[in-house]
C-alpha positions in Angstrom: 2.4 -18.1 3.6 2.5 -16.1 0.3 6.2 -17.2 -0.4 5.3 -20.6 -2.1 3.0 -18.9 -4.1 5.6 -16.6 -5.3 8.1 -19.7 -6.0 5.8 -21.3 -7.9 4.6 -18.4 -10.1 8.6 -17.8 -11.0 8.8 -21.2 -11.6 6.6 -21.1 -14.3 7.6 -18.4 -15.7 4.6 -15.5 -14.7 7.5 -13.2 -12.8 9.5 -13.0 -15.3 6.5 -11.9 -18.1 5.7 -9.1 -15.7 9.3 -8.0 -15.6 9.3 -8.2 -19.2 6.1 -6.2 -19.3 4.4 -9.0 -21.2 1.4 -8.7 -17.9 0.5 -6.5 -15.1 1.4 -8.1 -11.6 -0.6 -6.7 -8.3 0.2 -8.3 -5.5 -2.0 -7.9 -2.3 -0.8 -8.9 0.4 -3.0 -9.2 3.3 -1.3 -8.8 6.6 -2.6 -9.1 10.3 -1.6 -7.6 13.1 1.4 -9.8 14.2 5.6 -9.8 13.6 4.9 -13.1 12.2 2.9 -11.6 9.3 5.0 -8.9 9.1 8.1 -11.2 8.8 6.2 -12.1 5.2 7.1 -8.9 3.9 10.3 -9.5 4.1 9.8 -12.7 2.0 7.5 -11.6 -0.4 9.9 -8.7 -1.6 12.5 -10.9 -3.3 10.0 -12.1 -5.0 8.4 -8.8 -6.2 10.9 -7.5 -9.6 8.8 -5.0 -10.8 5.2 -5.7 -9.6 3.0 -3.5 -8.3 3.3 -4.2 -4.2 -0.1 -3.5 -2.2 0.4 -4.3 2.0 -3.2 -4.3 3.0 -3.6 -4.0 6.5 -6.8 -6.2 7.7 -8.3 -5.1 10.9 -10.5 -7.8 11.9 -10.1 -6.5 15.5 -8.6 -3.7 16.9 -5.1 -4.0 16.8 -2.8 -1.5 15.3 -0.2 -2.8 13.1 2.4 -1.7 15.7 2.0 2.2 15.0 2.6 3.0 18.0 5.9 1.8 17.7 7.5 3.7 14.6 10.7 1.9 15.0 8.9 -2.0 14.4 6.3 -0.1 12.2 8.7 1.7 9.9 10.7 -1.4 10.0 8.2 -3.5 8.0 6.3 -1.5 6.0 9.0 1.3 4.7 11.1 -1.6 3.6 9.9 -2.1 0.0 10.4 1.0 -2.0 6.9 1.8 -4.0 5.0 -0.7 -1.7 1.5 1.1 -0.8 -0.5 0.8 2.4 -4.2 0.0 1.9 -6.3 0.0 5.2 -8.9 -2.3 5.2 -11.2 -1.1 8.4 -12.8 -3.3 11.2 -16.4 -4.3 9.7 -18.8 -4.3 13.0 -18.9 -8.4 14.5 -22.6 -8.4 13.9 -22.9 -7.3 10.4 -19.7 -9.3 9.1 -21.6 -12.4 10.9 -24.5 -11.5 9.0 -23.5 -11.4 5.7 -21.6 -14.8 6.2 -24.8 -16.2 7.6 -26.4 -14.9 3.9 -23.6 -16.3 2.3 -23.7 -13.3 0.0 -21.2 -11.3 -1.4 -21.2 -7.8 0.3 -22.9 -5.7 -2.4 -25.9 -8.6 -2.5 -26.3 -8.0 0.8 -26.4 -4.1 0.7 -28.6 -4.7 -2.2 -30.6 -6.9 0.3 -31.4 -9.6 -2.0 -31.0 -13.2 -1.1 -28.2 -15.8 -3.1 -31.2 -16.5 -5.8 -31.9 -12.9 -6.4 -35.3 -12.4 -4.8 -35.5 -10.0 -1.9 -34.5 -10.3 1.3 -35.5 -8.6 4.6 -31.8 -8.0 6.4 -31.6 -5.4 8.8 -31.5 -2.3 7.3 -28.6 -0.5 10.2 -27.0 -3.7 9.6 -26.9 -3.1 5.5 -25.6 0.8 6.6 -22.7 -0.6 8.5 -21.8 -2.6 5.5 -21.9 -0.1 2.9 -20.5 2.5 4.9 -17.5 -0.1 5.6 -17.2 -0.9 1.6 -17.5 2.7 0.5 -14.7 2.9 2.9 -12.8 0.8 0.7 -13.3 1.5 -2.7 -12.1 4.9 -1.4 -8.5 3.6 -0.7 -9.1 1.8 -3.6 -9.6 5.4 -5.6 -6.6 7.2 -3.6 -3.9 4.1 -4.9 -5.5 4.5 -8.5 -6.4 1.1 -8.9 -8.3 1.5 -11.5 -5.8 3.0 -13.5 -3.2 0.2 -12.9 -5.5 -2.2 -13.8 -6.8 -0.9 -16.7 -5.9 -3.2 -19.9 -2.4 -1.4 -21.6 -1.6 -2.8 -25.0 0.8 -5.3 -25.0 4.6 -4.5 -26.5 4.3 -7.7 -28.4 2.1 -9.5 -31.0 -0.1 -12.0 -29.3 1.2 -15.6 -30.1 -0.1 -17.9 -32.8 -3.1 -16.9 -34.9 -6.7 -15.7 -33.6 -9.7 -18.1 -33.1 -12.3 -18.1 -36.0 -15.9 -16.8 -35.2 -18.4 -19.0 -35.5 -21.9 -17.7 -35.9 -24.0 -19.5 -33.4 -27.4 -18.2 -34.3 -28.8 -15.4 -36.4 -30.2 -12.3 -33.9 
């Protein structure tokens, strides 16, 4: 569960420097497909204060988050005002198999290289499949504007203490 998490990171202090706009919080929070996850959200939002609040729904199979029912659906996730729904599509069995099998991340294994670099010889519908299924993503990624929230802001305060010297390691 993601609510211990959340305890701890008030307790030391992290919720608080993103209320006072000392750090950027993004949560994602990766949901399956039952009430019990869903009950999380419910958890998670006391928690939240200001963050940004990202409910990814994870289809590792074919489930549907309960949209067919729009009473349980808009229950859960219309419940935390500014929270945004990122859909994370079902990646075909065989090709997720085969990329754990590689022990690659994703892009490695479009790039069909092996873990040390050199080149592999993965199945080239299977490498389509993936890539279709990540460009998939970075697309909801673009439609939340991601990349804008996370881009570095300056900070409303001085940084604390004094900068590190440079030290000159060698001569280029």
């Amino acid at each position: 569960m993601l609510s211990p998490t959340l305890r701890a990171l008030g307790n030391i202090g992290f919720i608080e420097a993103a209320k006072k706009g000392d750090i950027t919080f993004v949560l994602f929070h990766i949901l399956g497909p039952s009430i019990a996850s869903l009950d999380e959200i419910v958890d998670t939002a006391a928690y939240l204060g200001d963050a940004k609040y990202f409910m990814v729904k994870n289809f590792i199979n074919n489930t549907y988050f309960f949209e067919w029912d729009e009473a349980t659906h808009a229950a859960y996730f219309k419940r935390i005002p500014g929270a945004v729904a990122i859909t994370v599509p079902k990646l075909v069995e065989m090709a997720a198999e085969q990329v754990d099998l590689a022990s690659v991340p994703f892009a490695t294994f479009i790039a069909n290289k092996k873990q040390s670099g050199a080149p592999a010889s993965y199945s080239f519908v299977l490498r389509g499949y993936v890539r279709h299924w990540l460009e998939t993503i970075w697309a909801e990624y673009d439609r939340v504007s991601l990349t804008d929230i996370l881009e570095a802001k300056e900070s409303p305060r001085p940084p604390i203490g004094r900068p590190r010297p440079i030290i000159k390691i060698a001569e280029t």
